[in-house]
Structures are given as C-alpha cells and as structure tokens.
C-alpha positions in Angstrom: 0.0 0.0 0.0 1.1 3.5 -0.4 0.8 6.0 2.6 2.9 9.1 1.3 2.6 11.7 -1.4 4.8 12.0 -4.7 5.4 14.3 -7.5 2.9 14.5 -10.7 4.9 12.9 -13.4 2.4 11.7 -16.1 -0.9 10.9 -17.1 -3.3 8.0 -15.3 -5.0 6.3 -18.0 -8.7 5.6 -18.1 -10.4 2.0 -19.3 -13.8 1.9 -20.8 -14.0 -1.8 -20.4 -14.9 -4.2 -17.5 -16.5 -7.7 -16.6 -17.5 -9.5 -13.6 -16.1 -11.7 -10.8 -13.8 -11.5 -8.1 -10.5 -10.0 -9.5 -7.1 -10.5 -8.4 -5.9 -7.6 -5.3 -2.8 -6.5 -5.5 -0.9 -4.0 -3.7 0.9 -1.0 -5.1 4.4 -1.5 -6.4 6.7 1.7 -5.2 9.0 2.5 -7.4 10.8 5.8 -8.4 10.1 6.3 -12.1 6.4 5.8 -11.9 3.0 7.3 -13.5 0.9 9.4 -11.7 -2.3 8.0 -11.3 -4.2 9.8 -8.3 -4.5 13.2 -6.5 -6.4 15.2 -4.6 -8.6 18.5 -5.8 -10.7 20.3 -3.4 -14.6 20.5 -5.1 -16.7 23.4 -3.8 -19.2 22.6 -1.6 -17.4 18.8 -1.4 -13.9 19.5 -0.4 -10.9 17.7 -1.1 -12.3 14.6 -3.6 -9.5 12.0 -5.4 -9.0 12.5 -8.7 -7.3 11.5 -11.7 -4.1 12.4 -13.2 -6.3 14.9 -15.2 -8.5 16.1 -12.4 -11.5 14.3 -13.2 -13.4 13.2 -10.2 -13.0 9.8 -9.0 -15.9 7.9 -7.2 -16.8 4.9 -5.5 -19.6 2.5 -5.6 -21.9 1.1 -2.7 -22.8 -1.9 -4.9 -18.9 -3.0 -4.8 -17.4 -4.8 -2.0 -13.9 -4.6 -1.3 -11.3 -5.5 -3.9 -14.4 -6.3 -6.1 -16.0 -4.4 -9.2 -19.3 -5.5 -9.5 -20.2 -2.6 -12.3 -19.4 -4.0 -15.5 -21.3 -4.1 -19.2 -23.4 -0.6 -18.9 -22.3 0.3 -16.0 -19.2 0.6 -16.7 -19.6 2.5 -20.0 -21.5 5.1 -17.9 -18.5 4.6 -14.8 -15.9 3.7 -17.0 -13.2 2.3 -14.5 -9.5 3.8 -13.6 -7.5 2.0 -15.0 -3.5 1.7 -14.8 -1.0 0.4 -17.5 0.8 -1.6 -15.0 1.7 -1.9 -11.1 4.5 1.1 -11.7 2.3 3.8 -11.0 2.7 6.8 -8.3 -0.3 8.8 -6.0 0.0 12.0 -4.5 -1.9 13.2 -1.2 -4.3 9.9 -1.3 -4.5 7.0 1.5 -4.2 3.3 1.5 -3.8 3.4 -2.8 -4.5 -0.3 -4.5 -5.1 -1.9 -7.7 -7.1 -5.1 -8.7 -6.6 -7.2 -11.9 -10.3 -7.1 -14.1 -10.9 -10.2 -15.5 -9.9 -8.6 -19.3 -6.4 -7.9 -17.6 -6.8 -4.0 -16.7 -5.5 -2.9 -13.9 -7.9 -0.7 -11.9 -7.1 1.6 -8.7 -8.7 1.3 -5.6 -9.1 3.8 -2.8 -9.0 2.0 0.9 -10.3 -1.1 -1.1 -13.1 0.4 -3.1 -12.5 0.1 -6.7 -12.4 4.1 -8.5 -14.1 5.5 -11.3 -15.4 8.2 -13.3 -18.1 9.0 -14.6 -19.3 9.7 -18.5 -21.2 13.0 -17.9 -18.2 14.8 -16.3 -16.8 16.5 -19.5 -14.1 18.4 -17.5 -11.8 18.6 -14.3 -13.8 19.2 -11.2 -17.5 18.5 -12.4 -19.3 15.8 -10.3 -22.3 15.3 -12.1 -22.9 11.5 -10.1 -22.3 13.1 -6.8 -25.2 11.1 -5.1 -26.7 9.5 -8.4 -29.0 6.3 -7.1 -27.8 6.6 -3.9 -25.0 4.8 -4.8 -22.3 6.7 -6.3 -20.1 9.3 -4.4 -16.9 11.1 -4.9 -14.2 9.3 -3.3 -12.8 11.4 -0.3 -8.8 11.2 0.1 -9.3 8.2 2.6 -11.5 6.5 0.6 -14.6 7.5 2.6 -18.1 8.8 0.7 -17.6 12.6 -0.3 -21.2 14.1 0.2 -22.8 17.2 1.3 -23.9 16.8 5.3 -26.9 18.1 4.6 -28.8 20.6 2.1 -31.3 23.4 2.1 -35.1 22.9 1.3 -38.3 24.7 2.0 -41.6 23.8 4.0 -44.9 25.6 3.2 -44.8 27.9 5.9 -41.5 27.4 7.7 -39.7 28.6 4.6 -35.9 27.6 4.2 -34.7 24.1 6.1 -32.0 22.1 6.5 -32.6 18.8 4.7 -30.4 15.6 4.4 -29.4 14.3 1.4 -33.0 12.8 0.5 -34.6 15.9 1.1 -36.1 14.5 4.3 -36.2 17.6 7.1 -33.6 18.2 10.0 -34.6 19.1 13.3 -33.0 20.1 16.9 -34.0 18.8 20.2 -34.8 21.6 22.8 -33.6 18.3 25.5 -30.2 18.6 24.0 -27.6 20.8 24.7 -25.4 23.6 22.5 -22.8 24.7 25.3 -21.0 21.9 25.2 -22.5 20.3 22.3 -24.5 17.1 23.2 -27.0 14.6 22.5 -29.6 13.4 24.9 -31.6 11.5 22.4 -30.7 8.0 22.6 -32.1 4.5 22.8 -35.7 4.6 21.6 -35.5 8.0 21.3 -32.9 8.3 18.2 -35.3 5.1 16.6 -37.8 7.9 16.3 -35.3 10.5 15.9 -32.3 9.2 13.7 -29.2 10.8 14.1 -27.5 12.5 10.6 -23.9 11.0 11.1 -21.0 12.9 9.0 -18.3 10.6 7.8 -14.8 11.6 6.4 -13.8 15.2 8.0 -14.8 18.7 7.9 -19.0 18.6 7.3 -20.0 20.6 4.1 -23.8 22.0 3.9 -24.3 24.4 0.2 -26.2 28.0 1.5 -24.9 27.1 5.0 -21.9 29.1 6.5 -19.0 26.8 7.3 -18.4 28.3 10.8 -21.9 26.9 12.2 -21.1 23.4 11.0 -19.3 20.6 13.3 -19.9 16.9 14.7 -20.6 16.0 18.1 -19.3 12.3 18.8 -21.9 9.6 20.3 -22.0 6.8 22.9 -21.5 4.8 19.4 -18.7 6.8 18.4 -20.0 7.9 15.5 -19.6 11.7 14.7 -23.7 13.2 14.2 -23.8 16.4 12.5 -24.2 20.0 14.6 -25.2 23.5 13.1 -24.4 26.2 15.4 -23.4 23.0 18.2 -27.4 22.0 17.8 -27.3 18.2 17.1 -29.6 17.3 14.5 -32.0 14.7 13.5 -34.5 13.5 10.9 -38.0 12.1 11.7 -39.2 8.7 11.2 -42.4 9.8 10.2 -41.0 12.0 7.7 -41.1 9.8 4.7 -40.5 12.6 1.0 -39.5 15.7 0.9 -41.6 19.2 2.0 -42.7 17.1 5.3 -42.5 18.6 8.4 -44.1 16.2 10.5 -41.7 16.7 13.6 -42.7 20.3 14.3 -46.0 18.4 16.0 -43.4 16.9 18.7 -42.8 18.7 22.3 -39.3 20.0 21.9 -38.7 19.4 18.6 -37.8 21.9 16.1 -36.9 22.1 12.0 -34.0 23.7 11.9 -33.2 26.6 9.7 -30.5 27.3 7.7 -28.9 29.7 10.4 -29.0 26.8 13.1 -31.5 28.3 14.7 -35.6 27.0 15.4 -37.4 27.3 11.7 -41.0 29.7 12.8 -44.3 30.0 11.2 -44.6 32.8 8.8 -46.9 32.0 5.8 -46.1 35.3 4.2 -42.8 34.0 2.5 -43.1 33.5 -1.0 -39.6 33.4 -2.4 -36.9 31.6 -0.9 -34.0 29.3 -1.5 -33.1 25.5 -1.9 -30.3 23.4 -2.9 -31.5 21.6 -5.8 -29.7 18.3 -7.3 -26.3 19.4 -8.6 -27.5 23.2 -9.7 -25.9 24.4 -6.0 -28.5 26.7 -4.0 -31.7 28.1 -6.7 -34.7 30.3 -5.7 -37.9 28.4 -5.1 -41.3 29.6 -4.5 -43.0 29.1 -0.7 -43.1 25.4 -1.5 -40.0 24.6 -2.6 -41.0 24.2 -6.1 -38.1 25.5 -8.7 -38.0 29.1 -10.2 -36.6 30.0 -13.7 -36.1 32.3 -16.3 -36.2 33.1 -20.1 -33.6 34.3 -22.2 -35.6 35.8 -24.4 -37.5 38.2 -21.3 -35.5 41.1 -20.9 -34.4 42.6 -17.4 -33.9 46.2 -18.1 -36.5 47.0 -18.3 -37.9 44.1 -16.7 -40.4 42.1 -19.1 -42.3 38.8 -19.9 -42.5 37.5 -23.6 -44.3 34.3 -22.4 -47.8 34.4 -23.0 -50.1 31.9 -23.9 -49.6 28.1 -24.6 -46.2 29.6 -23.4 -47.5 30.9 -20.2 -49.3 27.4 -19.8 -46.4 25.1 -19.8 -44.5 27.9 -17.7 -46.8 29.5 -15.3 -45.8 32.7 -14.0 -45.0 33.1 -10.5 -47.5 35.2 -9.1 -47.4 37.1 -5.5 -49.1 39.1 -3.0 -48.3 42.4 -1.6 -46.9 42.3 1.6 -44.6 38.9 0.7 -41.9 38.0 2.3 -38.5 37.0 0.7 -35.9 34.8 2.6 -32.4 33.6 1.2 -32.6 35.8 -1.6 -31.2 39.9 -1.3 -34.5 41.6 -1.1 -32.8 44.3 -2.8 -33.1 42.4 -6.4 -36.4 41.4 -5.4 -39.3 43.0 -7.4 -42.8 42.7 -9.3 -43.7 43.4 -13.0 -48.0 43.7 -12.8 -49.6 41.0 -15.7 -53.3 40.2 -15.9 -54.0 42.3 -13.1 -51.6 40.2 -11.0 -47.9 40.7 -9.6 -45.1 38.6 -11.2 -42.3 37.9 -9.7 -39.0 39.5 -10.8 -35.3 38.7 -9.1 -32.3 40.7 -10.9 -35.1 42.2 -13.8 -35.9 39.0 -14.7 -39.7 37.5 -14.6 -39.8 34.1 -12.7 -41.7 31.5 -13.7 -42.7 27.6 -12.5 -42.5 24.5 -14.8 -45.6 22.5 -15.4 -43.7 19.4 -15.8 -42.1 19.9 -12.2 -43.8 17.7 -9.5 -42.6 17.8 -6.2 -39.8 20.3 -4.5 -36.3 20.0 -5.8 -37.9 19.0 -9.4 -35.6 20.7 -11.9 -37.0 19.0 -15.0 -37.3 22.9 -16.7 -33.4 22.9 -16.3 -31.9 23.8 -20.2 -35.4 23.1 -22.0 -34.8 24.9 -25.5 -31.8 26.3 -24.4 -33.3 29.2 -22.8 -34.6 28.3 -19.6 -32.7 28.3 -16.6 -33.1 27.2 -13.0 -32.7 30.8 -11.4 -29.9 30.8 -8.6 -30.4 33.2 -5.5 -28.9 36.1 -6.9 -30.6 35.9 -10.6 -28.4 34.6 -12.8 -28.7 31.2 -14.5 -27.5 28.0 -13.3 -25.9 25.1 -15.0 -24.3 28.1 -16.8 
C-alpha cells in the first residue's frame, strides 16, 4: 500500500472496459520512475475529492465490495473504471492506494479497497455530475470515505428555508439537548424515532450554510452526528419525502433553519432558496418548487415575452403584496404587474414555474430549449 505523497509525473489512464467476478488484489508496487495515477482537488461545496491524473473526479460505488468491481457491461460504460497500465504507478496526497486485476487484464485503482471510477457526464476537471446519483455513487474522499454534502437546504410551506439531508427529508434540533458543550440526549428509543444525521470523512459541508456553524458532536456509538451552530440534528421517522415537516408536532422538537437556529411559522414567505440536485442553492417559491427564467424576457427594463400556450407550460409566478422573501437579497427582489396580477422578478428577470415539475427539488425545466434556466439566488442562471 502507499501512505505518502509523490510528485505528478504523467498521465493516469482511463479503461472503458470491465467484466464481472472477483479480480485478483494486489498492492501498489513503489518505485521511483512511476505514472501518476491519483491526486487530490478540493470541489466546492465537497472538499478535497480523489481525482485523476487529469482532475477528473473519481468515485466509489456502494454496490462493490472490497477489492471487487461489481459494475461492468453498462455500467461501466457510464463509470468507465480507472485504469492503470501496469503496477509502476505513483499517487499524491491519497490513502491506502491499491489496484485489482479485471478479468480482461486492466489494472484498476482502488481507494482504501473500493474500486475508482469516473463517470461519463463529467466533460471536464472538477465537475461531479454523479455526486449522489442512485444513492449509490459518491466522490471518493482522500481516505476513501463517501464525499457528500452533510446536509442541504429545502423549503416547508410555511417554515420557509430548512436544512434537509441528502434525500430531502427535514432536519430538526431537540430543545432536550444541549449547545454549550454540544450534546445529544436522544438515545435509545428516542434516536429510533429521531435518527441521528452521522457525518463521515472530515470537515462537514452543507451548500447556502456558513461553514463556521457546521461541526460533529461524537456519540456513545462513536459515530460523529452532524451540529449547526453545536445543535445536534435529526431527521423524523415519520418524515417519509420531501416538503414534510411532521416533527414540528413533537414537544421539543424543532426544524432547523439554515442559520441553526428553530425554523418559525410565517406563511407570508413567497420566495426563498433550496439546494437543488447538482444546480448548488436556486430560488424556489413558498413550496419549494423550482424558479426560472427566459432568455428571451428582458431585465432592463424588466419584461415577460411568455404568453399563452407559453404561459401554460411555464406559469408565472405570481405574488401578493406584503410577501416576504428569505435567502434571496430583497434588494433584487421585485414585481412586473400582468393580468392584473404581480409577477415575480429577481435581478429584472420574470420568474416563472415548470408544469412538468412535480414535487420540491424538481428541476426538470433545467436547459429546456436552451433558454430556460433554474434561477440561482442572486438571478443569474444556473448550470451556466
């Protein structure tokens, strides 16, 4: 195995082919004039991921086992594996580096025992298009461990901006547990009601969430559970899809906003913000659902072009007066009036749904014609 880092000397090189049963392990030779085959890169919102020699992300699968490829035929033309000419081949700044023999003869890394990949859709270094894809995949962290977000940002009819986990499913803090020293209470059949969010690998990473109010409070288990602002936090049993909010019923038991702090009532918010699939942090409307806009609208001055059969597939986004905004600046906030109603404007530009969205953290509009766009938080397009 090899513990220490090296210099970059070449280029890692990348098989598209793969087949099943148990392969052959085989630890790393360490010689001096060697390929570079892995590294490290540090992703934003992920942190420091392995990579290739080009600084493509590398990730690992759950369906594997270790020292065993079990994605082959389809799967590995969409996770075509990392592949190595030979046993002469160098890492820098990655742990316990190995390589097992594919039954066609290549010679693919593994990470801590998980066989490596990339994947298809990532067209250049840095993209991580299957972070998260089927549960499944995940960029490898340095030690081999699952790279993921600790949590993300949703919305709740009502409550407005949440944290979520990575389904989606609501996080809340227990009023029975304590912030100064950071600790859980909730144990035994309390955590079977109230799982714990455990954090592997190190620092925890949450997109919209500032870094400072993020840690991990070590159980009786000693598994690290993920804090915001020291709070411990949960999900709820009875939580079972995203936009639920079941746990705000419960004595002592809070959603917890983005800041940390105890989500409140206020049905007059009507734009927020979310973190939606792999389009980072996008405004929604009060229930989460996605916002976006229209290259051919104009923002200065401010104007819809969509009318119609146009209007139909993309409703506007209509408001009241008197809404409220949260997790966007309220100073690109604004209204355009249309049928006798208020539209919705961030940055000049009209906001609009998607009828083919169904449920919060749809994006389904994403790219559609080449002119419509997810709209982040401060107006611009995503994806772009």
């Amino acid at each position: 195995m090899i513990r220490k880092s090296v210099a970059v000397v070449a280029l890692g090189l990348i098989s598209l082919t793969a087949c099943a049963g148990a392969p052959e392990s085989k630890p790393v030779a360490q010689q001096q004039d060697s390929v570079m085959a892995l590294k490290v890169a540090d992703i934003e919102d992920l942190g420091p991921v392995v990579t290739d020699a080009e600084g493509f992300t590398l990730y690992r699968f759950d369906g594997d086992r270790p020292n065993e490829s079990t994605c082959d035929g389809q799967c590995a033309a969409t996770w075509p594996p990392a592949t190595v000419s030979g046993e002469n081949f160098s890492v820098d700044g990655v742990d316990d580096v190995g390589s097992i023999v594919r039954q066609d003869g290549s010679r693919q890394l593994t990470v801590d025992g998980m066989p490596q990949y990339r994947f298809a859709k990532d067209t250049k270094p840095g993209e991580t298009k299957g972070q998260g894809l089927q549960g499944k995949w995940f960029a490898t962290g340095k030690a081999g461990d699952r790279t993921q977000l600790a949590a993300r940002t949703g919305v709740i009819s009502g409550l407005g901006a949440v944290l979520t986990n990575n389904a989606g499913l609501t996080l809340y803090r227990f009023d029975g547990d304590t912030a100064q020293p950071s600790a859980s209470n909730c144990d035994g059949g309390c955590a079977e009601n109230w799982p714990p969010v455990y954090v592997e690998g190190g620092q925890p990473r949450v997109k919209g969430v500032d870094p400072k109010l993020l840690g991990t409070v070590t159980r009786k288990d000693g598994r690290k559970q993920l804090t915001v602002a020291n709070w411990p936090q949960y999900t709820f049993k009875n939580d079972t899809r995203p936009g639920e909010a079941k746990g705000v019923t419960v004595a002592k038991w809070f959603a917890t906003a983005t800041d940390g702090k105890k989500a409140q009532q206020n049905k007059a918010i009507a734009l927020t913000s979310a973190t939606v699939g792999d389009l980072g942090v996008i405004a929604t409307d009060a229930d989460g659902m996605t916002l976006y806009r229209f290259d051919d609208d104009s923002a200065d001055p401010p104007t819809s072009t969509c009318q119609g059969k146009c209007a139909e597939q993309w409703p506007p986004a209509f408001v009241s007066e008197g809404f409220q905004v949260q997790g966007v600046d309220s100073s690109i906030v604004g209204t355009i009036e249309r049928d006798g109603k208020k539209q919705l404007t961030i940055a000049g530009w009209p906001q609009y749904l998607f009828a083919g969205d169904e449920v919060c953290g749809d994006a389904n509009g994403q790219g559609v014609g080449g002119k419509w766009w997810a709209t982040k938080a401060d107006g611009s397009r995503a994806g772009r």
